[in-house]
C-alpha positions, 0 to 999 in steps of 0.5 A: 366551584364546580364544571356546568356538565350542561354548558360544557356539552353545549361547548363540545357541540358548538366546537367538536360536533358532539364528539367525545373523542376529538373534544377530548383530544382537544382538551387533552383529557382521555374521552372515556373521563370525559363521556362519562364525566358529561353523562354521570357527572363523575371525575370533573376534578381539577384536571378537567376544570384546567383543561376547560380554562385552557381551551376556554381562553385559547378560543376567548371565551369566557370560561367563568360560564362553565363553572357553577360558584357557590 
């Protein structure tokens, strides 16, 4: 399992209007991991996948369509 880089910088537009910083704070990651998560692809551990879940189900979503399973 790992984050769709794609469809989670659709989520960071669709809610943070492309902002790096507030989507950070929003998913209580500091925003450098994040900026260069979303354009290396670098440091989407754990920490990341659970922040994306949380904030997923706090706007019910469906968090499963950011993630690519094998």
């Amino acid at each position: 399992m790992e984050i769709n880089r794609e469809k989670l910088m659709e989520l960071m537009n669709q809610y943070c209007n492309g902002n790096y910083n507030r989507f950070g704070r929003e998913l209580n990651i500091d925003p450098s991991h994040l900026y260069r998560f979303l354009k290396t692809g670098v440091g989407g551990g754990k920490k990341l996948a659970g922040a994306v879940i949380r904030f997923c189900k706090s706007k019910n979503l469906d968090y499963e369509q950011y993630f690519i399973f094998d």
